[in-house]
NUROMI-467103 format. One record per atom (N, C-alpha, C): x, z, y; residue in three letters; residue number from 0; atom name; chain. Coordinates in pm, 1 decimal, m for minus. Atoms other than C-alpha are relative to their C-alpha. Layout:
(rec (X Z Y) "ala" NUM "CA" "A")
...
! end
This chain:
(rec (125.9 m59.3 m39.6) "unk" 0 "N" "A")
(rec (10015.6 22038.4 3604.9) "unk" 0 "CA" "A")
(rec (m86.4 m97.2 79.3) "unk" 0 "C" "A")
(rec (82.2 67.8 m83.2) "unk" 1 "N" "A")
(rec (9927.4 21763.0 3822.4) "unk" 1 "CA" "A")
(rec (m69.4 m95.9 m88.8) "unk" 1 "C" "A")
(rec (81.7 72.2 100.4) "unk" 2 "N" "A")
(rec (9609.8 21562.8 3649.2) "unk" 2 "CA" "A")
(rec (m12.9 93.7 m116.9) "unk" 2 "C" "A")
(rec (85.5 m86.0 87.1) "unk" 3 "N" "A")
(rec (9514.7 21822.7 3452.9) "unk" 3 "CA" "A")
(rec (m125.2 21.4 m3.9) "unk" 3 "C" "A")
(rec (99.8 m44.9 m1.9) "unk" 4 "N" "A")
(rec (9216.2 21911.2 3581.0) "unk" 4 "CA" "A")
(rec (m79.5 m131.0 4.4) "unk" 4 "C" "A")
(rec (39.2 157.6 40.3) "unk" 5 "N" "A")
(rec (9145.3 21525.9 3609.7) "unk" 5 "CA" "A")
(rec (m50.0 m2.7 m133.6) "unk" 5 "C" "A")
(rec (6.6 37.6 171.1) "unk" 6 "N" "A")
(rec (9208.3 21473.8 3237.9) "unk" 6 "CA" "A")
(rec (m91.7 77.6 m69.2) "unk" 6 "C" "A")
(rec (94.0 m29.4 67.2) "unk" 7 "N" "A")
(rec (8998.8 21757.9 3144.3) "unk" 7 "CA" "A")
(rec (m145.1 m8.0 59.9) "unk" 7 "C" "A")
(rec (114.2 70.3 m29.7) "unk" 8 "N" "A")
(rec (8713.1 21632.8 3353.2) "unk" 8 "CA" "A")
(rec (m45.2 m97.8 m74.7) "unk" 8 "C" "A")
(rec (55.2 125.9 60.5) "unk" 9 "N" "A")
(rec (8710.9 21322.8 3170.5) "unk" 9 "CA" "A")
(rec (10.4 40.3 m137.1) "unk" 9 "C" "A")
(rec (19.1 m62.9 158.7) "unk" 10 "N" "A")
(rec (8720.5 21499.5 2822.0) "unk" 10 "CA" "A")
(rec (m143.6 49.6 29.9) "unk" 10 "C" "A")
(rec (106.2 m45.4 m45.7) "unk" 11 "N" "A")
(rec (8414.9 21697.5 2966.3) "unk" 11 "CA" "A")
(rec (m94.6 m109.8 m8.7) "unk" 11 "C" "A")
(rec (105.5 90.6 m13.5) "unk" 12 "N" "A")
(rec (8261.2 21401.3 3046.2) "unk" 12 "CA" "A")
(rec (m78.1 m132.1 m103.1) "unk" 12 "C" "A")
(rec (m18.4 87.8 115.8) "unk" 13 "N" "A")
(rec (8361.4 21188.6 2777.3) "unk" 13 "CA" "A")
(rec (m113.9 26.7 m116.4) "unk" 13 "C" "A")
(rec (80.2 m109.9 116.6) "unk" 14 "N" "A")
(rec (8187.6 21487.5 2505.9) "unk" 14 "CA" "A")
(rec (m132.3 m14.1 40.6) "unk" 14 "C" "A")
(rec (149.4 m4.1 m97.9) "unk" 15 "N" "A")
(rec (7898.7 21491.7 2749.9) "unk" 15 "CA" "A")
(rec (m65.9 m91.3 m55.8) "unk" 15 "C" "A")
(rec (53.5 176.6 46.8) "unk" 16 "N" "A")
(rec (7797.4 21118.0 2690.1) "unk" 16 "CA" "A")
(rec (13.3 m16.5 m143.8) "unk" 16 "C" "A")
(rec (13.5 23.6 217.3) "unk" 17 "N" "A")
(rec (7881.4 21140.8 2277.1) "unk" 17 "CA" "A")
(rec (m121.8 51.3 9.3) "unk" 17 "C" "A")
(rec (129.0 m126.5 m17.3) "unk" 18 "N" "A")
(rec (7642.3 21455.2 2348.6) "unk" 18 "CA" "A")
(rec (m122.3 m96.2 m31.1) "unk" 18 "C" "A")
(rec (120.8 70.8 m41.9) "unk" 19 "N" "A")
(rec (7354.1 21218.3 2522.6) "unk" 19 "CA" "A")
(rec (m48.8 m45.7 m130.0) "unk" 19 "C" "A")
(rec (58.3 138.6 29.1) "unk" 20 "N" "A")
(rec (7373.4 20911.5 2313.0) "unk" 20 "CA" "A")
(rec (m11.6 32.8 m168.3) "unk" 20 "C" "A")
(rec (22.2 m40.4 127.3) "unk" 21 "N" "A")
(rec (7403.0 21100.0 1969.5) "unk" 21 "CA" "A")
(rec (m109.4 80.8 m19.0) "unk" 21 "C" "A")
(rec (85.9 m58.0 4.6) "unk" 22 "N" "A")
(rec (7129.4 21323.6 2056.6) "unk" 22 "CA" "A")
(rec (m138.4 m39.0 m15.0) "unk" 22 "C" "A")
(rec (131.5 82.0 m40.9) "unk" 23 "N" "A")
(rec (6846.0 21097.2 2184.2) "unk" 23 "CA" "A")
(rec (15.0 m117.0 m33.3) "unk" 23 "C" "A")
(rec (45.4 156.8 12.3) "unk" 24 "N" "A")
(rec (6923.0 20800.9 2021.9) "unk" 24 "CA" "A")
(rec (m91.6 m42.6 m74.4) "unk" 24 "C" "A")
(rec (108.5 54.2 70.1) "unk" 25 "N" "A")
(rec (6620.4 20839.8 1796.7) "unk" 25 "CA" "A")
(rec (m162.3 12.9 93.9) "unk" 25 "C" "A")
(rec (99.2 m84.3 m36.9) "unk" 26 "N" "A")
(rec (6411.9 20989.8 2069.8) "unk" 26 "CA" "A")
(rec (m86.6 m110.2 75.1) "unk" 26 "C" "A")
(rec (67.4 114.3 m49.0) "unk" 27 "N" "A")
(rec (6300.4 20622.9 2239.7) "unk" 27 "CA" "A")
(rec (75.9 m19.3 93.8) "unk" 27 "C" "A")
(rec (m68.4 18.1 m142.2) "unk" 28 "N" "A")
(rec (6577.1 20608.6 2505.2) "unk" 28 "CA" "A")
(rec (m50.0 m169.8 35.0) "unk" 28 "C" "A")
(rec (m73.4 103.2 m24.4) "unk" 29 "N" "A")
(rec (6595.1 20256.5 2613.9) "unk" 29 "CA" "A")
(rec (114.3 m42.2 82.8) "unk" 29 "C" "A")
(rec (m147.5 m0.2 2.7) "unk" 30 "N" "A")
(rec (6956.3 20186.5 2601.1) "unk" 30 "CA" "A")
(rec (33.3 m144.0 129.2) "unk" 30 "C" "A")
(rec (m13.3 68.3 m77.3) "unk" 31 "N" "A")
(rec (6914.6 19898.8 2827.3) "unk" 31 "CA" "A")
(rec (4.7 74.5 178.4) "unk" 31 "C" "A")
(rec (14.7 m53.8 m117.2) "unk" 32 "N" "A")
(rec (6805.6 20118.6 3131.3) "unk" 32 "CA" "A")
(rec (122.5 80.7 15.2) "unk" 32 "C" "A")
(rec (m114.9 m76.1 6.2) "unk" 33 "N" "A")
(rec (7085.9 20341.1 2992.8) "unk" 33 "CA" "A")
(rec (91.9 m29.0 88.9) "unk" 33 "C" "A")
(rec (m128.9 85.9 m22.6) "unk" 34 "N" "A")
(rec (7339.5 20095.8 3061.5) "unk" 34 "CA" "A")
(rec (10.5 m35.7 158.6) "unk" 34 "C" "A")
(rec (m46.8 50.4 m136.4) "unk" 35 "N" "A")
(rec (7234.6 19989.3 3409.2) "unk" 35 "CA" "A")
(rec (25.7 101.2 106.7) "unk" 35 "C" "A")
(rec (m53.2 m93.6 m89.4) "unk" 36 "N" "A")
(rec (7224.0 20335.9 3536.4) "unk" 36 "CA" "A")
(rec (123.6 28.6 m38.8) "unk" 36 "C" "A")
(rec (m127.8 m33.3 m9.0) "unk" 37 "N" "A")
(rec (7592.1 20402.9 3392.5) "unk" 37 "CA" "A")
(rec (60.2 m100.3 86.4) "unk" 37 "C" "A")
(rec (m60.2 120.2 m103.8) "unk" 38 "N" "A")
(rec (7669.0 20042.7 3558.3) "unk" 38 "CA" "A")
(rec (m1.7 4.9 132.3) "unk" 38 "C" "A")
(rec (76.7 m28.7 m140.1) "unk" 39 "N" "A")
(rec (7489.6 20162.5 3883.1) "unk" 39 "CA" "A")
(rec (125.8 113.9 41.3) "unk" 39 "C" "A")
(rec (m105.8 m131.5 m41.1) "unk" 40 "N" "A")
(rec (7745.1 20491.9 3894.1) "unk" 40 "CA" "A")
(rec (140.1 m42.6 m31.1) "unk" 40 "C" "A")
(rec (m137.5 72.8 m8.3) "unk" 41 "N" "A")
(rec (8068.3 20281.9 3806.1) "unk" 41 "CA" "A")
(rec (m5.0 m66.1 160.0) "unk" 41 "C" "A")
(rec (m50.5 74.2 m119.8) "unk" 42 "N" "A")
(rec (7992.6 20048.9 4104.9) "unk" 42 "CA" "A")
(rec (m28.8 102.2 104.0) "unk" 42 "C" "A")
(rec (2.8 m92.9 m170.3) "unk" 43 "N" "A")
(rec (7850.6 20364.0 4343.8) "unk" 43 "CA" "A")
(rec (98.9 79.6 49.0) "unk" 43 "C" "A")
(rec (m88.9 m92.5 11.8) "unk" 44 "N" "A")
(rec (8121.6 20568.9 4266.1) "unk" 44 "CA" "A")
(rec (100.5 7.9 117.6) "unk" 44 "C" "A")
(rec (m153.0 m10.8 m110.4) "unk" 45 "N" "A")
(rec (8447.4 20459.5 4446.4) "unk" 45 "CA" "A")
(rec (m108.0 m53.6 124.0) "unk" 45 "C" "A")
(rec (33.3 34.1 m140.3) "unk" 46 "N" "A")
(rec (8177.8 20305.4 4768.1) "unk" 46 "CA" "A")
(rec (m29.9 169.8 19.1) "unk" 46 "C" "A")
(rec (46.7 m136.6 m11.5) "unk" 47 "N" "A")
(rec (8036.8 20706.0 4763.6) "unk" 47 "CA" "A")
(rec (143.8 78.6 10.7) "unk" 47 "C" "A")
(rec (m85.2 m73.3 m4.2) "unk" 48 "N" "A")
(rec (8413.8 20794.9 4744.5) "unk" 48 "CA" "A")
(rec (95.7 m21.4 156.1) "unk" 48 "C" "A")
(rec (m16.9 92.6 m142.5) "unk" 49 "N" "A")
(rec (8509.6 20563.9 5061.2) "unk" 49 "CA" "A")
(rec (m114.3 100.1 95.0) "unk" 49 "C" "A")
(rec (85.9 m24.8 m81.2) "unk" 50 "N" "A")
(rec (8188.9 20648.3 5212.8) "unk" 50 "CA" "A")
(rec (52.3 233.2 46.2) "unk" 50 "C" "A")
(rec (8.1 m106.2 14.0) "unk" 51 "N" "A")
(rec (8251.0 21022.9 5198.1) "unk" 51 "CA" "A")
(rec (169.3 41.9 73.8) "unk" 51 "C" "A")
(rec (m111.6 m34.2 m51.9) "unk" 52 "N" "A")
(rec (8631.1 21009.2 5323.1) "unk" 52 "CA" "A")
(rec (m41.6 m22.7 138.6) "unk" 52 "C" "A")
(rec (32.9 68.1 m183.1) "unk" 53 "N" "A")
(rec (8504.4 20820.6 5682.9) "unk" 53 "CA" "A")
(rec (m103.8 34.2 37.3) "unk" 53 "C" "A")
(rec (111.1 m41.4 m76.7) "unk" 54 "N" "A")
(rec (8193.1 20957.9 5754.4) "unk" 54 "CA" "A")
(rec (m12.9 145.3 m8.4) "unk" 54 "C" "A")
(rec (m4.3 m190.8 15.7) "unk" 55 "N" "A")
(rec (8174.0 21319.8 5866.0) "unk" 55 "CA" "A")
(rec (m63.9 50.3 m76.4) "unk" 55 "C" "A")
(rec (63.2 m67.8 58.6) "unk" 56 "N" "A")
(rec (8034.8 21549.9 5692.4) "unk" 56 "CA" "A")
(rec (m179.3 47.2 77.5) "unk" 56 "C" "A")
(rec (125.5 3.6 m48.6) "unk" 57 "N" "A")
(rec (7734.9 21607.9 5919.8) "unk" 57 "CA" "A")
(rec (m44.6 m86.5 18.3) "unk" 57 "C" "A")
(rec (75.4 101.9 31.6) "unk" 58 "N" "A")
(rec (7623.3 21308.1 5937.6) "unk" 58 "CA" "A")
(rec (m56.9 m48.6 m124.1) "unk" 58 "C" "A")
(rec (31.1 54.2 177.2) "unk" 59 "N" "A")
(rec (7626.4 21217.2 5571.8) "unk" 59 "CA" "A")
(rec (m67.0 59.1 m37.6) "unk" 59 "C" "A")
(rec (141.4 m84.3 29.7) "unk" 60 "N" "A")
(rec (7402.6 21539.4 5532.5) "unk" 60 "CA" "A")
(rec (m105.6 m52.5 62.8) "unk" 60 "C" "A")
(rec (158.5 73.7 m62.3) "unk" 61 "N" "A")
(rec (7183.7 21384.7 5792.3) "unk" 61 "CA" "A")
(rec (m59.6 m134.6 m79.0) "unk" 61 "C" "A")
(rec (m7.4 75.8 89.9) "unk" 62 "N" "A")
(rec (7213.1 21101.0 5593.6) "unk" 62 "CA" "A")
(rec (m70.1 m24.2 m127.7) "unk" 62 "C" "A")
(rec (17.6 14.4 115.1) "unk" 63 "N" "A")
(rec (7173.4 21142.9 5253.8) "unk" 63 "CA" "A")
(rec (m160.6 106.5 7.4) "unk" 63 "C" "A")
(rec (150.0 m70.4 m69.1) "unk" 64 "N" "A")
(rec (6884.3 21458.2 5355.8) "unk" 64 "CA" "A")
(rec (m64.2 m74.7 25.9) "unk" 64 "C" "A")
(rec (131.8 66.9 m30.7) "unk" 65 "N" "A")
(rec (6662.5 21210.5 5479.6) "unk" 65 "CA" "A")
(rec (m44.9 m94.2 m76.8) "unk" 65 "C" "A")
(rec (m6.5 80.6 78.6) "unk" 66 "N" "A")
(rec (6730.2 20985.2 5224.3) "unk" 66 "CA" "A")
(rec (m103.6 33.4 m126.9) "unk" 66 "C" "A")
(rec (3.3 m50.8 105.6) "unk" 67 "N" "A")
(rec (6619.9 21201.6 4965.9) "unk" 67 "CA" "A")
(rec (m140.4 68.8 17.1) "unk" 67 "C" "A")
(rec (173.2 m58.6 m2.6) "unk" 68 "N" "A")
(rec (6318.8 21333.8 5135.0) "unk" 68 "CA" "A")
(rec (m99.2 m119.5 5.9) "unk" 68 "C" "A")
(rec (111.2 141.0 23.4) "unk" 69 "N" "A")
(rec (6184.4 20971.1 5167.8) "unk" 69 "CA" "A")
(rec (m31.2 m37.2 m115.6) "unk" 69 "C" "A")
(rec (29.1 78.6 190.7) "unk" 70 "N" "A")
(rec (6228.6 20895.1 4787.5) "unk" 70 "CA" "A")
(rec (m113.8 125.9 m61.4) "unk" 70 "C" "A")
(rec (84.3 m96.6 92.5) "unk" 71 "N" "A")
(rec (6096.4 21229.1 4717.5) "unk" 71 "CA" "A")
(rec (m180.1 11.9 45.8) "unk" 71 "C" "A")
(rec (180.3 18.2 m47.9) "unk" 72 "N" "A")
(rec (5785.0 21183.7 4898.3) "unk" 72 "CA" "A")
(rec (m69.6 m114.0 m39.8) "unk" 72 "C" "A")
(rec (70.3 108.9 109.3) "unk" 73 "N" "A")
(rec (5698.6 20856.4 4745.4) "unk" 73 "CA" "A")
(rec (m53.7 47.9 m126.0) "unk" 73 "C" "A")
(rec (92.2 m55.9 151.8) "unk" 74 "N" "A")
(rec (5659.8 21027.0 4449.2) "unk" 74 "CA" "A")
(rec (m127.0 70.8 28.2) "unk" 74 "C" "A")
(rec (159.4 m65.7 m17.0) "unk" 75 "N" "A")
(rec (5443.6 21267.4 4589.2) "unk" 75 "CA" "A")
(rec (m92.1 m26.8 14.7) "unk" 75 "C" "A")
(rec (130.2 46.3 m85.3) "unk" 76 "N" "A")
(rec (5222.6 21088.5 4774.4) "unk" 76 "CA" "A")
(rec (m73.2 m137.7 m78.6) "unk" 76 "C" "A")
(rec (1.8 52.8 33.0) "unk" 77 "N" "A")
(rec (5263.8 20811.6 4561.0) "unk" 77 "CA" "A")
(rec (m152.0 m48.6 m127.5) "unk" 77 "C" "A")
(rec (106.1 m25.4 186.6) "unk" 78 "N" "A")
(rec (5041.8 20708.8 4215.0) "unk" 78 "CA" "A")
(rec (39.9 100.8 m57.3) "unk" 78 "C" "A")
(rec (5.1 m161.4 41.9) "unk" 79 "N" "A")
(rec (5200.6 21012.4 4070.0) "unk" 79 "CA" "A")
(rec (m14.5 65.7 29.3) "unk" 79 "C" "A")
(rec (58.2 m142.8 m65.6) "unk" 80 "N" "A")
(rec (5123.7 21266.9 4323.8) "unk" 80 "CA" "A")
(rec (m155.5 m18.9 44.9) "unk" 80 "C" "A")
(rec (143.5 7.9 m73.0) "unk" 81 "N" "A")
(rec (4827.9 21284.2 4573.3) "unk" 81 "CA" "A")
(rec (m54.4 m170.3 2.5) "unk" 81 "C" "A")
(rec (20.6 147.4 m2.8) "unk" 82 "N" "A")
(rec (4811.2 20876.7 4545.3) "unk" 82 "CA" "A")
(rec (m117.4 m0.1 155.0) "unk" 82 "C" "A")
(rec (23.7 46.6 m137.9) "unk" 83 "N" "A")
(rec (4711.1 20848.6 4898.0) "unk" 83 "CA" "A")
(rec (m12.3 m206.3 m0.2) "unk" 83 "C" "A")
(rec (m8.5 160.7 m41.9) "unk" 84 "N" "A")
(rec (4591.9 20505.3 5007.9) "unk" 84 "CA" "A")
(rec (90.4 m26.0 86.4) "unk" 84 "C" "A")
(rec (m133.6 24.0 m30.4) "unk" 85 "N" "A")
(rec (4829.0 20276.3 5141.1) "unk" 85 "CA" "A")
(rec (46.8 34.2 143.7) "unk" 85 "C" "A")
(rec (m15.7 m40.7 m166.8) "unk" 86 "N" "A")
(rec (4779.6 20338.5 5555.8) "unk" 86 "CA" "A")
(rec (13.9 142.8 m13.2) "unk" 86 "C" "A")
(rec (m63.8 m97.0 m2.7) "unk" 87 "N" "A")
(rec (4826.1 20673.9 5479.5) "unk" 87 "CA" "A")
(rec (115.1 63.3 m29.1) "unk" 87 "C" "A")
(rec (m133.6 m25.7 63.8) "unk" 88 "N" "A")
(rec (5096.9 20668.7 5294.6) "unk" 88 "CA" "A")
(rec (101.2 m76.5 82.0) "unk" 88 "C" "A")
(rec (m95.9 59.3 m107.0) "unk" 89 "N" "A")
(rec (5281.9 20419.1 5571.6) "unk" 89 "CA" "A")
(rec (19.2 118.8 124.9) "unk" 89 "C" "A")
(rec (5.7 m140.1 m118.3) "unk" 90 "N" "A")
(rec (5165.5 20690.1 5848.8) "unk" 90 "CA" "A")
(rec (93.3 121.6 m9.1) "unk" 90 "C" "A")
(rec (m57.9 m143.5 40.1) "unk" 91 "N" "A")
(rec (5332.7 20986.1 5663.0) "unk" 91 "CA" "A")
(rec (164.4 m69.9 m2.7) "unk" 91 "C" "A")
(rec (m105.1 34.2 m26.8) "unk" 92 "N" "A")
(rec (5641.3 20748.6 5642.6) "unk" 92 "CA" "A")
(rec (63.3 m8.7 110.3) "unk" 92 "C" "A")
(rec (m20.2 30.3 m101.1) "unk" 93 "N" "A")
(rec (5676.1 20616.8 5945.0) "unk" 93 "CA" "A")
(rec (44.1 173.8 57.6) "unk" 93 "C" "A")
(rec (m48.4 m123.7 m19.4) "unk" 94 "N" "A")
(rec (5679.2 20982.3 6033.9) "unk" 94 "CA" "A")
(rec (134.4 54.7 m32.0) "unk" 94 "C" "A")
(rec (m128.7 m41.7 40.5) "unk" 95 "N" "A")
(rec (5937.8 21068.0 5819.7) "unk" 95 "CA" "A")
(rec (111.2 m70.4 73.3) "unk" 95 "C" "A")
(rec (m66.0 46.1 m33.9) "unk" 96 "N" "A")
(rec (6137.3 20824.6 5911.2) "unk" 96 "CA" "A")
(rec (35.2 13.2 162.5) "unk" 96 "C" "A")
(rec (m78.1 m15.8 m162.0) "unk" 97 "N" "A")
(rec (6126.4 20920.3 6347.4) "unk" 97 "CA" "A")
(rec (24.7 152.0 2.2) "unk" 97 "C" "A")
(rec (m35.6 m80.1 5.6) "unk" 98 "N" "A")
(rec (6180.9 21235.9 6218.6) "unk" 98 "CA" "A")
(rec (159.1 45.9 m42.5) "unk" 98 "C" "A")
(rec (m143.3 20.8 35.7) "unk" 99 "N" "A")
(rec (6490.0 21173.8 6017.6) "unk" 99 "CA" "A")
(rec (111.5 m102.1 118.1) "unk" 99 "C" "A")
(rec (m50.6 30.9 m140.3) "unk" 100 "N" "A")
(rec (6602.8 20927.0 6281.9) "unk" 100 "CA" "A")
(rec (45.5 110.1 158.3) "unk" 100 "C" "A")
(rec (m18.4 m87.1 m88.0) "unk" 101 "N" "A")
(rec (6577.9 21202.4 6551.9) "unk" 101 "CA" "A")
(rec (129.8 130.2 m91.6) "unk" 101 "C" "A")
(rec (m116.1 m63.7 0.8) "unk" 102 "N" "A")
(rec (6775.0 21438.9 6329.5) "unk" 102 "CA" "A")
(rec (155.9 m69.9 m50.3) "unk" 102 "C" "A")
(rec (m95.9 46.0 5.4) "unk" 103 "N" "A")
(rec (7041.5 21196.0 6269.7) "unk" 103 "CA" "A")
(rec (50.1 m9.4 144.1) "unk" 103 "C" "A")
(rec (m46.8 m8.4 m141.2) "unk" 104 "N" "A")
(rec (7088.0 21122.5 6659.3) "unk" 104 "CA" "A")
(rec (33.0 174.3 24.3) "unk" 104 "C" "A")
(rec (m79.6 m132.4 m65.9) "unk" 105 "N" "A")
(rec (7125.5 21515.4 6712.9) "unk" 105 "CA" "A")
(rec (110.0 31.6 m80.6) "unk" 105 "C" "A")
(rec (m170.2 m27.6 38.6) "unk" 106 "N" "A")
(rec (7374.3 21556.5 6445.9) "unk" 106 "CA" "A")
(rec (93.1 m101.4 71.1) "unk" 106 "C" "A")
(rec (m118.5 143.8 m99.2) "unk" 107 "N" "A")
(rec (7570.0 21251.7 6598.4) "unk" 107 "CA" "A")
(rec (m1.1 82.1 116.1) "unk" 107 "C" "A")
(rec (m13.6 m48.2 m95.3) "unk" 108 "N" "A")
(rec (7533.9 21421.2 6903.5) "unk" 108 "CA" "A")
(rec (98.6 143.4 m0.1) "unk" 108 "C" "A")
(rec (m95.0 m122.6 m4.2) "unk" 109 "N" "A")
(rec (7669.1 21765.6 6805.1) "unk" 109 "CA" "A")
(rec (116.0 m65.2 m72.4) "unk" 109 "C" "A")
(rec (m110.1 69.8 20.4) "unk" 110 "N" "A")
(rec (7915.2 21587.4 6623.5) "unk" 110 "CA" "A")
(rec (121.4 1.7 112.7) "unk" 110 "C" "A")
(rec (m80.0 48.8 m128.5) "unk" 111 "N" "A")
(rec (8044.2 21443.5 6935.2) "unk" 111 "CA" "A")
(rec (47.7 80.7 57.1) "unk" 111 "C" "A")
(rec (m27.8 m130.6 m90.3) "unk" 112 "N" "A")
(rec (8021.4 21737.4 7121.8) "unk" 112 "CA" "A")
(rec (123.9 105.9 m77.1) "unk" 112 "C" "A")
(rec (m121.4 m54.6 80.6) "unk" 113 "N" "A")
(rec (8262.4 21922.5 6822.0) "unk" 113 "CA" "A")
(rec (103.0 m34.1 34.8) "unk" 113 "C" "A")
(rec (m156.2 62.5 m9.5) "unk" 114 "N" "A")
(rec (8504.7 21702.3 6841.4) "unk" 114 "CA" "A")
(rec (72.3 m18.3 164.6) "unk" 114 "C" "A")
(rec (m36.0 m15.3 m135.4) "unk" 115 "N" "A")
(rec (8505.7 21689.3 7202.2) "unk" 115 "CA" "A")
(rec (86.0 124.3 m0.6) "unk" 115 "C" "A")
(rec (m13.8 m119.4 m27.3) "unk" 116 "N" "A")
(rec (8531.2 22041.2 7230.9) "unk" 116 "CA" "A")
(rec (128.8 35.4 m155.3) "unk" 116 "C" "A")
(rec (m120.8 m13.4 124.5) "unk" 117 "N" "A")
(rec (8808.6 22032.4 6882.7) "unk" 117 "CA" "A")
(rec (116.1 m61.5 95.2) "unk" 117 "C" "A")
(rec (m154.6 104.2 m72.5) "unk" 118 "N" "A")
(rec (9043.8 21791.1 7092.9) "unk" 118 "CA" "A")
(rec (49.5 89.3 164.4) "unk" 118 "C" "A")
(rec (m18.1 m98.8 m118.7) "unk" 119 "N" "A")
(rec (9031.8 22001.6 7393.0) "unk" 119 "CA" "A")
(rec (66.7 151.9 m46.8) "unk" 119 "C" "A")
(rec (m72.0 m170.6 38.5) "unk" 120 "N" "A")
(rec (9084.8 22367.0 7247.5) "unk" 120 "CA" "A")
(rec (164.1 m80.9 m55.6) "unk" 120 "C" "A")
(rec (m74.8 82.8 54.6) "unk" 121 "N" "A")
(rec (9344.7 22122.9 7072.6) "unk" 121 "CA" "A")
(rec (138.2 15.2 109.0) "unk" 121 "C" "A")
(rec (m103.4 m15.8 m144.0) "unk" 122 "N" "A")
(rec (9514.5 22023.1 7412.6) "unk" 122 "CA" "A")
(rec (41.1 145.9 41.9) "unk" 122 "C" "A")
(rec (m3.8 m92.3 m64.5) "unk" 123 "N" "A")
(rec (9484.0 22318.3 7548.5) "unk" 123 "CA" "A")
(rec (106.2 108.7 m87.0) "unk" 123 "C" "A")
(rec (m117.8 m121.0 86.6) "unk" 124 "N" "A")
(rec (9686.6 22537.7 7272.0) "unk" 124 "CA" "A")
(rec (123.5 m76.6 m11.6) "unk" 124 "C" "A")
(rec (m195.9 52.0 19.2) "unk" 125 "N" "A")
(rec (9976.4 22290.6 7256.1) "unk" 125 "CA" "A")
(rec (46.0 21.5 163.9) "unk" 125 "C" "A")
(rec (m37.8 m4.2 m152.9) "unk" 126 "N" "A")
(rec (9973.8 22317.7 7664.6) "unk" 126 "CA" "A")
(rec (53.3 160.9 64.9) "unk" 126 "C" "A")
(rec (m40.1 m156.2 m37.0) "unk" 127 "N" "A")
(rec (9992.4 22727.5 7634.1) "unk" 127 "CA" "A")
(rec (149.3 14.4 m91.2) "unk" 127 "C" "A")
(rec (m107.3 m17.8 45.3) "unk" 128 "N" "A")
(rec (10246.0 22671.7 7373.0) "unk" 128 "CA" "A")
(rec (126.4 m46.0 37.6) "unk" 128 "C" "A")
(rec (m111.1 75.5 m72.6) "unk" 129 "N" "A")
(rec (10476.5 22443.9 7551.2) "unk" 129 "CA" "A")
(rec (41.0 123.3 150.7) "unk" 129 "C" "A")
(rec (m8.6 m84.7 m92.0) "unk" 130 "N" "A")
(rec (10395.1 22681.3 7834.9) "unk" 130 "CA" "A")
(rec (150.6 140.9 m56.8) "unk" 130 "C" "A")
(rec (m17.5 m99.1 74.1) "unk" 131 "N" "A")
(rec (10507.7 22976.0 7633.1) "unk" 131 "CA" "A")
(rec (164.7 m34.4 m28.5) "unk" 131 "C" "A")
(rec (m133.6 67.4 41.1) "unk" 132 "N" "A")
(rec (10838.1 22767.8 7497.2) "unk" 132 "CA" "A")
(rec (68.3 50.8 161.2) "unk" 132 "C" "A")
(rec (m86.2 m10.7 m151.6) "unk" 133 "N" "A")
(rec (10924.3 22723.5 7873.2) "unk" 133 "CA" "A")
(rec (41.8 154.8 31.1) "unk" 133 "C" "A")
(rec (m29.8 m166.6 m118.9) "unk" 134 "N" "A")
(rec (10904.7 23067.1 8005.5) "unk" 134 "CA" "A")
(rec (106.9 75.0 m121.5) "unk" 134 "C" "A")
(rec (m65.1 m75.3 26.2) "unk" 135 "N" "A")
(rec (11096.7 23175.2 7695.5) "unk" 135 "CA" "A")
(rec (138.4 m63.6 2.7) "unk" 135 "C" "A")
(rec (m125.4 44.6 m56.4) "unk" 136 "N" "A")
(rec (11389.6 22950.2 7766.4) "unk" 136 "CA" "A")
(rec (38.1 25.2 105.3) "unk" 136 "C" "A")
(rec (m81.7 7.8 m147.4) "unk" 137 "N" "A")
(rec (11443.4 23000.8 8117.3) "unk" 137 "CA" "A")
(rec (80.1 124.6 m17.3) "unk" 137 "C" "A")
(rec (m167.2 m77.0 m49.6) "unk" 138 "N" "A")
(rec (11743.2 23199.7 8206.3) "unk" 138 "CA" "A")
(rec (m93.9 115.2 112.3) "unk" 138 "C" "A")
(rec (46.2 m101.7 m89.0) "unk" 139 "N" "A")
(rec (11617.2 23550.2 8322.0) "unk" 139 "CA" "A")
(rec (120.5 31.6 155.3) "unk" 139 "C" "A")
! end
């Protein structure tokens, strides 16, 4: 049973990609761009799989969240959206960016404060349990 659900991921995925490249290969793909975004997700893969074991989980939302609102606002604001001239379009960044900055420092901060407060309740229940041990060994 173990690698099962592996193996049929990569059947899934495998079918998926016949899917793509049999579907649209008359439709104008260019197979070159194809290639560098599959090349791009081979090499992001295992750093995104690293990255994702060592960095908490709240952070990496703070993280990747701000990440994602900066790209997505380029577009907007960009030549395809409102095409804002360029000092405006630095202004609205810059923004973003002491905005996302500020909520990365408070997650880091509650972070801290979790784990503080995780290692303590922590102590503290092995100290009632040891407690607890004692008093039920002693000799009434």
């Amino acid at each position: 049973m173990i690698g099962t659900i592996d193996t049929s991921e990569l059947i899934i995925a495998v079918a998926a990609s016949i899917g793509f490249l049999t579907n649209f290969s008359g439709e104008g793909i260019n197979f070159g761009y194809a290639t560098a975004i599959l090349a791009g997700g081979v090499i992001a893969a295992p750093i995104a799989a690293f990255l994702v074991r060592h960095i908490p989980p709240r952070l990496l939302g703070a993280g990747v969240g701000g990440l994602i609102i900066l790209t997505n606002t380029r577009t907007i604001i960009g030549k395809d959206g409102f095409a804002l001239d360029t000092g405006a379009r630095w202004v609205i960044y810059s923004i973003i960016i002491a905005i996302w900055v500020g909520a990365f420092a408070y997650s880091f901060i509650q972070y801290r404060r979790d784990s503080a407060a995780e290692s303590a309740e922590a102590i503290r229940e092995v100290a009632e349990r040891n407690e607890r041990d004692a008093l039920a060994t002693t000799p009434a």
